[in-house]
mmJSON file of the N, C-alpha and C atoms, coordinates in Angstrom:
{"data_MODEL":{"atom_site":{
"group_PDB":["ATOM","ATOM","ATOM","ATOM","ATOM","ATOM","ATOM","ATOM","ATOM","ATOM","ATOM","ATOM","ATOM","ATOM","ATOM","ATOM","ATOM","ATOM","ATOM","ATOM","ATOM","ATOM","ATOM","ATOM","ATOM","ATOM","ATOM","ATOM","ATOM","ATOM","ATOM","ATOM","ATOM","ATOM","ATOM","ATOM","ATOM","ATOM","ATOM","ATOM","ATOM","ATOM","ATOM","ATOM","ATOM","ATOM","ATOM","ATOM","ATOM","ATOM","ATOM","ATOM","ATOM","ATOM","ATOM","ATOM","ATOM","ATOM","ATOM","ATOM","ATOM","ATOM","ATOM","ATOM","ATOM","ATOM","ATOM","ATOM","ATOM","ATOM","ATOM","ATOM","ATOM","ATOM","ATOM","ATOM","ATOM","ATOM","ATOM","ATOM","ATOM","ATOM","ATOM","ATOM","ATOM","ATOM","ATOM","ATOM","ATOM","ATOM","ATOM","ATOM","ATOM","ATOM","ATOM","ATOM","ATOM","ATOM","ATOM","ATOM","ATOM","ATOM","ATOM","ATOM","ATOM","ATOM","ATOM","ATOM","ATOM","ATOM","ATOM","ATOM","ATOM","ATOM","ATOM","ATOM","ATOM","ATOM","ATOM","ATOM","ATOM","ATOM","ATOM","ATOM","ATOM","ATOM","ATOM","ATOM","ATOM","ATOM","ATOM","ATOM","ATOM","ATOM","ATOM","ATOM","ATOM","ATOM","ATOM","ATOM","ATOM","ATOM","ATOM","ATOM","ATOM","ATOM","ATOM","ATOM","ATOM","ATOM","ATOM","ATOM","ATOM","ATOM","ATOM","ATOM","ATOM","ATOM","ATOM","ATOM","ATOM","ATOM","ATOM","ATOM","ATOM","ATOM","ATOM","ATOM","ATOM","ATOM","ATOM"],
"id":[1,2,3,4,5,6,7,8,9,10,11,12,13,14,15,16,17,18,19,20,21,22,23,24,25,26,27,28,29,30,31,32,33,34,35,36,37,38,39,40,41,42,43,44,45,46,47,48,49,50,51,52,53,54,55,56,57,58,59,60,61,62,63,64,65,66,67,68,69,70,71,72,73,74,75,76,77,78,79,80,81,82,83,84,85,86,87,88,89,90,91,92,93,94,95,96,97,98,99,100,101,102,103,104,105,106,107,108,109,110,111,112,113,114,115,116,117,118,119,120,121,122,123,124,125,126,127,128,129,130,131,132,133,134,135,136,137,138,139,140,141,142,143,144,145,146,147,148,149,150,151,152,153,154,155,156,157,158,159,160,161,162,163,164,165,166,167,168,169,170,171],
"type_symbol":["N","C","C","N","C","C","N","C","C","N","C","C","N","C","C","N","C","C","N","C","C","N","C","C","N","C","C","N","C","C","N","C","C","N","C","C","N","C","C","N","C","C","N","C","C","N","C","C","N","C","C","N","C","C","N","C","C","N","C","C","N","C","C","N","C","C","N","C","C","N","C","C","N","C","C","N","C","C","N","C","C","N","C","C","N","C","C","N","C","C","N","C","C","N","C","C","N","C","C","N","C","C","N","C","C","N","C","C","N","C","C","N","C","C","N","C","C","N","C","C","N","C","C","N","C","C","N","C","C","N","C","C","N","C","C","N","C","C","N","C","C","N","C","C","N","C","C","N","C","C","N","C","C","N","C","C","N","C","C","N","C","C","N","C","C","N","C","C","N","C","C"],
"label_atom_id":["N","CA","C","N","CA","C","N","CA","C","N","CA","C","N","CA","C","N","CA","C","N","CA","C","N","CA","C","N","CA","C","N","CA","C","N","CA","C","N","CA","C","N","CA","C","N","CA","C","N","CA","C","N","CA","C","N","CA","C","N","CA","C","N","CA","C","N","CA","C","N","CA","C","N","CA","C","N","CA","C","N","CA","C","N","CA","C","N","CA","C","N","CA","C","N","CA","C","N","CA","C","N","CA","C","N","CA","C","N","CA","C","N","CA","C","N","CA","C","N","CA","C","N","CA","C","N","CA","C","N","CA","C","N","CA","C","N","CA","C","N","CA","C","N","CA","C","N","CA","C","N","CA","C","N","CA","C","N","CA","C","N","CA","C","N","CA","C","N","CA","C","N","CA","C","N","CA","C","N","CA","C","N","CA","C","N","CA","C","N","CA","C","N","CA","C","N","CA","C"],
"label_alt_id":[null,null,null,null,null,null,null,null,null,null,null,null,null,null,null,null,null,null,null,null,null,null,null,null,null,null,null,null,null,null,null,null,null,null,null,null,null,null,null,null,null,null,null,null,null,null,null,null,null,null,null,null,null,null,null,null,null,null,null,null,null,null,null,null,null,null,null,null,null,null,null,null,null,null,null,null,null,null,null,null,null,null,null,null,null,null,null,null,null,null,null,null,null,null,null,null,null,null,null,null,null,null,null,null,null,null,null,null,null,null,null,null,null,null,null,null,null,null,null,null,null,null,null,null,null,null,null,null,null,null,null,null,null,null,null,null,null,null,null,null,null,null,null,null,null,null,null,null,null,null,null,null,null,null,null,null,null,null,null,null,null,null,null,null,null,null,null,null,null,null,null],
"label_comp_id":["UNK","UNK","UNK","UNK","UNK","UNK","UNK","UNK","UNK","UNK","UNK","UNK","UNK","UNK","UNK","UNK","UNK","UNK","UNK","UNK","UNK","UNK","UNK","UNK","UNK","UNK","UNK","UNK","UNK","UNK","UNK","UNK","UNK","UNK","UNK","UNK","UNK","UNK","UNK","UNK","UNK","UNK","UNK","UNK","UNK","UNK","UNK","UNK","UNK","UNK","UNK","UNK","UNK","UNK","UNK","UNK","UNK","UNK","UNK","UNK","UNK","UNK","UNK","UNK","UNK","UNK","UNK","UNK","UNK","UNK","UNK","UNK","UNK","UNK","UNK","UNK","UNK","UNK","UNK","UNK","UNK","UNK","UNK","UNK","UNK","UNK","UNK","UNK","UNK","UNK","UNK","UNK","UNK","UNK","UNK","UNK","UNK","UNK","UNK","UNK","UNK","UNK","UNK","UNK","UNK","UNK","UNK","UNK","UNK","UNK","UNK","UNK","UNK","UNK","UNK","UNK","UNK","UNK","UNK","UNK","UNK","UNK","UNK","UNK","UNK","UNK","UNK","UNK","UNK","UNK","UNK","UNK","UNK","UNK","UNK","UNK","UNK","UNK","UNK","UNK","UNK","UNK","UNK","UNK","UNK","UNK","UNK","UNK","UNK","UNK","UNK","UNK","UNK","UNK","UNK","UNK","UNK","UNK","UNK","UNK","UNK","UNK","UNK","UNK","UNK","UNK","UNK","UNK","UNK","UNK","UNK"],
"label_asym_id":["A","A","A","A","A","A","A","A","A","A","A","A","A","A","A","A","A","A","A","A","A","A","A","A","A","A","A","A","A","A","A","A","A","A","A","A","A","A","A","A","A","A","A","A","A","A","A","A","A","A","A","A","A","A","A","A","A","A","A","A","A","A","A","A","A","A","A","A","A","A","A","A","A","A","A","A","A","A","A","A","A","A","A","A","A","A","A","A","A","A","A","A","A","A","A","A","A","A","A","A","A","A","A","A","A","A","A","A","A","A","A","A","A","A","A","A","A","A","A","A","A","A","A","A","A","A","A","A","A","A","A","A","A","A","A","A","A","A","A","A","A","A","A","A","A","A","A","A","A","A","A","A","A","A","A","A","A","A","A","A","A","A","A","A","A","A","A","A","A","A","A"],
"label_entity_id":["1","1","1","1","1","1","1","1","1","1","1","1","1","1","1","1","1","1","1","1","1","1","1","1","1","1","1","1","1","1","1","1","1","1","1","1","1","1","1","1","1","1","1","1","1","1","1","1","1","1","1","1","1","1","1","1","1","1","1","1","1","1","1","1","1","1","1","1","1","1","1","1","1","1","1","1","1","1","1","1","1","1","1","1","1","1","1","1","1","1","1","1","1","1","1","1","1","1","1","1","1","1","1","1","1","1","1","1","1","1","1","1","1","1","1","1","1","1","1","1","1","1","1","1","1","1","1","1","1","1","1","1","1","1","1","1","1","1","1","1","1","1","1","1","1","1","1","1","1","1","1","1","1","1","1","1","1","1","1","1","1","1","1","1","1","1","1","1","1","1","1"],
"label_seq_id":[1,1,1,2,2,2,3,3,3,4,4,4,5,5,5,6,6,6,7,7,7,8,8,8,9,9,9,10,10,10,11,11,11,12,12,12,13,13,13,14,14,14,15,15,15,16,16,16,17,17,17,18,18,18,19,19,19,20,20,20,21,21,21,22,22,22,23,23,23,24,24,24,25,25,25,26,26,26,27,27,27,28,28,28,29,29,29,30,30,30,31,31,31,32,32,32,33,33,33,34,34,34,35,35,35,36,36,36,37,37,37,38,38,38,39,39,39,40,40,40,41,41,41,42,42,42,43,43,43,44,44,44,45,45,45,46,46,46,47,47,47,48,48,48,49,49,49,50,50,50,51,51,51,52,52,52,53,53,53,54,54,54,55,55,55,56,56,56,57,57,57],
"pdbx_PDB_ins_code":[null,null,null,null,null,null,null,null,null,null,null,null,null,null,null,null,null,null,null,null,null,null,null,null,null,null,null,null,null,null,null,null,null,null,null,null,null,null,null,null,null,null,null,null,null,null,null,null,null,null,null,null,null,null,null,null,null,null,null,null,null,null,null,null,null,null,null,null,null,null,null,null,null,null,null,null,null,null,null,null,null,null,null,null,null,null,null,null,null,null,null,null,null,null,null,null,null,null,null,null,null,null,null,null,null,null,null,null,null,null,null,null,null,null,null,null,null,null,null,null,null,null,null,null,null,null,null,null,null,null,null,null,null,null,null,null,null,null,null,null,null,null,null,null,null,null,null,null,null,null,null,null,null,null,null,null,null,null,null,null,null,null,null,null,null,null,null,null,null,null,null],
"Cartn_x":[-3.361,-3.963,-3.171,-4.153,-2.994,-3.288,-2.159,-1.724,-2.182,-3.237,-3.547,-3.583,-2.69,-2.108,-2.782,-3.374,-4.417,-3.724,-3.08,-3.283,-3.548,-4.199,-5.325,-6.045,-7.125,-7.81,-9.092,-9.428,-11.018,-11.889,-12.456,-13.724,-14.649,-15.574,-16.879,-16.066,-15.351,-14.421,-13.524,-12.409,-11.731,-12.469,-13.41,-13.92,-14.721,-14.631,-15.463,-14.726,-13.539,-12.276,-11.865,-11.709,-11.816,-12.341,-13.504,-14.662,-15.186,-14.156,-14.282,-12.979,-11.709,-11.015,-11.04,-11.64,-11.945,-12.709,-14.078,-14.932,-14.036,-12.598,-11.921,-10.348,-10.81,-9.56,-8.567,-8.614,-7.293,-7.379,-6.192,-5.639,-5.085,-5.543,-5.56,-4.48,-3.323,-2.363,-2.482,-3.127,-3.317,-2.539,-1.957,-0.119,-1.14,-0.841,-1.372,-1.082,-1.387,-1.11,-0.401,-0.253,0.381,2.147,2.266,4.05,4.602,5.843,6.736,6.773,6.654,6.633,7.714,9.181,9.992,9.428,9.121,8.625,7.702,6.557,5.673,6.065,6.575,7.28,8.056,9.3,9.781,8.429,7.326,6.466,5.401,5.432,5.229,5.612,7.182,8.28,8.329,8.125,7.835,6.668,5.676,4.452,4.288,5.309,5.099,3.594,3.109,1.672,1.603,0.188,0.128,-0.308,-1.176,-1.496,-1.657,-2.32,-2.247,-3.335,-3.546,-4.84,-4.411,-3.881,-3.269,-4.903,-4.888,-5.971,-5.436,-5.653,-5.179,-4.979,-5.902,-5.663,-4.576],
"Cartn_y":[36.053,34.722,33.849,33.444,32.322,30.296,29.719,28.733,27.87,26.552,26.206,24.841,23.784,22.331,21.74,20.412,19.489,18.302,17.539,16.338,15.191,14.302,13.37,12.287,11.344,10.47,11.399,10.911,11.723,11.529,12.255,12.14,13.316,13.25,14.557,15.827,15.757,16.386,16.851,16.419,16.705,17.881,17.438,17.779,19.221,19.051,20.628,21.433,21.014,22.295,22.823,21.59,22.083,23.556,23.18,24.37,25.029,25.217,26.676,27.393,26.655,27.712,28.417,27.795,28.609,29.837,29.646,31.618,32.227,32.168,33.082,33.605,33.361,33.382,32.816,31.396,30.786,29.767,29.082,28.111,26.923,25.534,24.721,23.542,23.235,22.449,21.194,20.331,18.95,18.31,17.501,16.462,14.849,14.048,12.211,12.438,11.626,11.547,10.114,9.285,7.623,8.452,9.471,9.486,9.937,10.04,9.642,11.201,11.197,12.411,13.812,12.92,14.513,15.052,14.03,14.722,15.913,15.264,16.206,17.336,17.45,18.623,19.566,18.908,19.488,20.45,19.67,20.096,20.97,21.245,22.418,24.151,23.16,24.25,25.623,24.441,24.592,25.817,25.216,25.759,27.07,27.523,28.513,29.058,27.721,27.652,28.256,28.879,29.965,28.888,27.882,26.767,25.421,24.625,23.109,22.396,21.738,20.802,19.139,18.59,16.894,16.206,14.904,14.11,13.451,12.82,11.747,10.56,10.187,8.778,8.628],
"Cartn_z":[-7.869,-7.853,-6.885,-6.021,-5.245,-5.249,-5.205,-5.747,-4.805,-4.662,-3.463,-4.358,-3.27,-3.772,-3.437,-3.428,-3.232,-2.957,-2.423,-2.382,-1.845,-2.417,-1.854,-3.06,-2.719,-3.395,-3.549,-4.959,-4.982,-4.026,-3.745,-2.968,-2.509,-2.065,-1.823,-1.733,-0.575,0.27,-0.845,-1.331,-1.987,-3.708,-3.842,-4.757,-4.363,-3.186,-2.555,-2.457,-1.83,-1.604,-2.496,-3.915,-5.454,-6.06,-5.954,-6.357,-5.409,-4.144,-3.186,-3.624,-4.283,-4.791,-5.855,-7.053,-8.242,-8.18,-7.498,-7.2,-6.648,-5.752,-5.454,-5.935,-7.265,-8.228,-8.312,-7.41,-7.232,-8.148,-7.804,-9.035,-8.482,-8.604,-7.489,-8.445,-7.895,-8.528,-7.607,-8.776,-8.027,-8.269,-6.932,-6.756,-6.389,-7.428,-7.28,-5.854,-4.874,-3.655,-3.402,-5.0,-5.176,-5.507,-5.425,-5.836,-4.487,-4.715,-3.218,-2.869,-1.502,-0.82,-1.291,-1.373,-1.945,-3.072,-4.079,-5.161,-5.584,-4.215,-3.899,-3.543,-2.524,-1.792,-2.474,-4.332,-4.904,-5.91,-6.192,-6.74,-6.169,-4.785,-4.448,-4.217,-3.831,-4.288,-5.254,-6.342,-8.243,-8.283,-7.447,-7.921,-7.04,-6.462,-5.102,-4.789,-3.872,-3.525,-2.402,-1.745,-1.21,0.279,-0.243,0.729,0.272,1.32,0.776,1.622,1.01,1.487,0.832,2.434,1.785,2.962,2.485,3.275,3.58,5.039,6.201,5.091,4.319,3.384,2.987],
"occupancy":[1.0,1.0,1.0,1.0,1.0,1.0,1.0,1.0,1.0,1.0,1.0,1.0,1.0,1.0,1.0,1.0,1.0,1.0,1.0,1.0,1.0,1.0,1.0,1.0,1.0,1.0,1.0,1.0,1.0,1.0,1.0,1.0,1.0,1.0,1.0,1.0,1.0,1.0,1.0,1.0,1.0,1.0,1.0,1.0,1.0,1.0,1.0,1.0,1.0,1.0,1.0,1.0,1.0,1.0,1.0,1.0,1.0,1.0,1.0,1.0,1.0,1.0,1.0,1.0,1.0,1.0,1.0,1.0,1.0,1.0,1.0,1.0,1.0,1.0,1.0,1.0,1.0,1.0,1.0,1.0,1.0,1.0,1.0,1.0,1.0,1.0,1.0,1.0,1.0,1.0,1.0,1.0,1.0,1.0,1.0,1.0,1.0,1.0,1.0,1.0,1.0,1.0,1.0,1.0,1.0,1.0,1.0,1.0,1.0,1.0,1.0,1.0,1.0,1.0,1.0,1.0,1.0,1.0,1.0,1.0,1.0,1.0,1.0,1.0,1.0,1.0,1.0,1.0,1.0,1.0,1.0,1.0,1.0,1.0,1.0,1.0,1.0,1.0,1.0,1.0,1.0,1.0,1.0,1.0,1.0,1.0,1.0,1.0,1.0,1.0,1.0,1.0,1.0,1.0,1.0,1.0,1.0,1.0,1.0,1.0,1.0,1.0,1.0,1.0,1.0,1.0,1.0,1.0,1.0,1.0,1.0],
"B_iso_or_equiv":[0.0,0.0,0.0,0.0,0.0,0.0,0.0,0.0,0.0,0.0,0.0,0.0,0.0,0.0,0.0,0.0,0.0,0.0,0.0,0.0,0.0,0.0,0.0,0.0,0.0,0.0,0.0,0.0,0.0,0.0,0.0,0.0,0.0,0.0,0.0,0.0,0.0,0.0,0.0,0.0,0.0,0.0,0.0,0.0,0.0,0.0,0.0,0.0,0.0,0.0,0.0,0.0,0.0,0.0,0.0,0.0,0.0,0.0,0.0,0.0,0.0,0.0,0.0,0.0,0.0,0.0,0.0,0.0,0.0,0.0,0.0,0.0,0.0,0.0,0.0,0.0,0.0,0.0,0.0,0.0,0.0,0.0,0.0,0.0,0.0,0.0,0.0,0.0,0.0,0.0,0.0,0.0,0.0,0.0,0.0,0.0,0.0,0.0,0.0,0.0,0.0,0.0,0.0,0.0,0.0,0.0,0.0,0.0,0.0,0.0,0.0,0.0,0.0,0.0,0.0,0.0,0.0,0.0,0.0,0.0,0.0,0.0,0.0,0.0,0.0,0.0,0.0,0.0,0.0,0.0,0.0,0.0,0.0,0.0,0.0,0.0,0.0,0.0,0.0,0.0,0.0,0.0,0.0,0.0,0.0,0.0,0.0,0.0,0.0,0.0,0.0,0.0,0.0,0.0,0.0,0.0,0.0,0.0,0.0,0.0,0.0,0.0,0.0,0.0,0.0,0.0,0.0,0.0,0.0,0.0,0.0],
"pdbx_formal_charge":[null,null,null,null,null,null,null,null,null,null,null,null,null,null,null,null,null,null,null,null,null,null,null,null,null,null,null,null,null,null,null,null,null,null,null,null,null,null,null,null,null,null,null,null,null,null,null,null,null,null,null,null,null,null,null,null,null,null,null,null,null,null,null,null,null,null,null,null,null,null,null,null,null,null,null,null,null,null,null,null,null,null,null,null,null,null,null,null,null,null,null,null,null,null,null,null,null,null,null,null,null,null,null,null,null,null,null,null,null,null,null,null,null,null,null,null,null,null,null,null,null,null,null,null,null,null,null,null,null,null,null,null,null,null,null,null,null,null,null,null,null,null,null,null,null,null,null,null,null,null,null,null,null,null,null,null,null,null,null,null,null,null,null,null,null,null,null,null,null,null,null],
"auth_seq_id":[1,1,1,2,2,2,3,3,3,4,4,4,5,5,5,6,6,6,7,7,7,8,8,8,9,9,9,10,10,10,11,11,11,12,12,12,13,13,13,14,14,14,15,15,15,16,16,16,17,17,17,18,18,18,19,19,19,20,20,20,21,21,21,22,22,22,23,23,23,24,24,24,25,25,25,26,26,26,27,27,27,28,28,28,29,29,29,30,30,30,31,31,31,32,32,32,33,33,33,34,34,34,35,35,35,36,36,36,37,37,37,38,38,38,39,39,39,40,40,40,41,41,41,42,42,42,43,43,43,44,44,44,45,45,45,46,46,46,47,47,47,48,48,48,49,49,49,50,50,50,51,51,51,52,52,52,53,53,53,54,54,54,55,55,55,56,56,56,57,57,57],
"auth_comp_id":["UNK","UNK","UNK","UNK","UNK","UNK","UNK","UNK","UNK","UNK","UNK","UNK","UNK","UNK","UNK","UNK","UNK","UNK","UNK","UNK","UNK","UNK","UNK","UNK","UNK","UNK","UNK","UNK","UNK","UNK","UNK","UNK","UNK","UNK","UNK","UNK","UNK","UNK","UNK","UNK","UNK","UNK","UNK","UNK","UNK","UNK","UNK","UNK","UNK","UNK","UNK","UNK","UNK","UNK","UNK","UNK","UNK","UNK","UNK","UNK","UNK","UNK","UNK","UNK","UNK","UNK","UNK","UNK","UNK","UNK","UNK","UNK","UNK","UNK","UNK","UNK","UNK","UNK","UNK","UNK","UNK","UNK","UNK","UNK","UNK","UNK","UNK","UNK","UNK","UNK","UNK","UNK","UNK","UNK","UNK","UNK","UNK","UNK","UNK","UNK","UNK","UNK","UNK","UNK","UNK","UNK","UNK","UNK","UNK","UNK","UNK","UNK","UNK","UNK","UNK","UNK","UNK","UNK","UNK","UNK","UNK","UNK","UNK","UNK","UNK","UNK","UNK","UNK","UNK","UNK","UNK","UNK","UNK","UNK","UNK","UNK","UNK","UNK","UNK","UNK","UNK","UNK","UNK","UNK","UNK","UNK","UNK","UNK","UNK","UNK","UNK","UNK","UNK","UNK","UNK","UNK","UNK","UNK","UNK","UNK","UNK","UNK","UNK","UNK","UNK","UNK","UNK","UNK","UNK","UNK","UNK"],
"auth_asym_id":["A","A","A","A","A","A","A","A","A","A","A","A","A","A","A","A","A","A","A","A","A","A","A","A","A","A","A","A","A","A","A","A","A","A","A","A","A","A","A","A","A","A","A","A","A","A","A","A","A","A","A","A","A","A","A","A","A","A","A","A","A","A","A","A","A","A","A","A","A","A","A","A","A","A","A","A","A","A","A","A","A","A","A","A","A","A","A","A","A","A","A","A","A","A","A","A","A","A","A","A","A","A","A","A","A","A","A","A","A","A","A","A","A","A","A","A","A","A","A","A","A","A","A","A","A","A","A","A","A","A","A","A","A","A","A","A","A","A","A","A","A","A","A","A","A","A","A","A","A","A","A","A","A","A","A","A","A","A","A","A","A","A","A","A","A","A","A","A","A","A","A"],
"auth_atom_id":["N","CA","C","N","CA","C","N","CA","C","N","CA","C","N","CA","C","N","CA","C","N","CA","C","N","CA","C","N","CA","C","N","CA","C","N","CA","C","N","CA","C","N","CA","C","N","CA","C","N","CA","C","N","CA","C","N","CA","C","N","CA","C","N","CA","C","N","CA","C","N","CA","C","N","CA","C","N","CA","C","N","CA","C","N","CA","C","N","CA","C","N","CA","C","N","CA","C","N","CA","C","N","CA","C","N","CA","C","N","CA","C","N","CA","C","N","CA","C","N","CA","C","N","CA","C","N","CA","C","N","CA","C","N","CA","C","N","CA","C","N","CA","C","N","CA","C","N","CA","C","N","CA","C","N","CA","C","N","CA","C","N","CA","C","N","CA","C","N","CA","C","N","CA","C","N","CA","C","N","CA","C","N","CA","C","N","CA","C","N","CA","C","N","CA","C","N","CA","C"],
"pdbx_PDB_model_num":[1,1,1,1,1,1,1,1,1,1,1,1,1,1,1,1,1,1,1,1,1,1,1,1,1,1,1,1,1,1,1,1,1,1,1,1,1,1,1,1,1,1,1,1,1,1,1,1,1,1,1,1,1,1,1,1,1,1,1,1,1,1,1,1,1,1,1,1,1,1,1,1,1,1,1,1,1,1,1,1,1,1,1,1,1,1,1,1,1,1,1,1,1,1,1,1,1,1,1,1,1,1,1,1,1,1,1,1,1,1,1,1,1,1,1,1,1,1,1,1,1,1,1,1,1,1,1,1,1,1,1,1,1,1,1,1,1,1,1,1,1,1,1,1,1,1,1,1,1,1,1,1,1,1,1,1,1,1,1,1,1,1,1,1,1,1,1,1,1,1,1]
}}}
């Protein structure tokens, strides 16, 4: 199963990439995109994600 991070504000977009990772057995660890960047970064770490999907916002 691979670990694919999300972070971003809701929206169409965000919500699509969502439910293109679940039919392919993955497991999508969503990071607020309102907390401070190391945190994030420690919390990807954490989650040894396979990829990531952040939005320009």
């Amino acid at each position: 199963m691979s670990r694919v991070t999300l972070i971003g504000d809701n929206s169409i977009e965000y919500i699509g990439i969502l439910l293109d990772i679940w039919p392919s057995g993955g497991c999508a660890v969503l990071i607020d995109w309102r907390i401070p960047l190391q945190t994030s970064i420690e919390m990807m770490s954490e989650a040894d994600f396979s990829a990531y999907y952040i939005t320009s916002n």
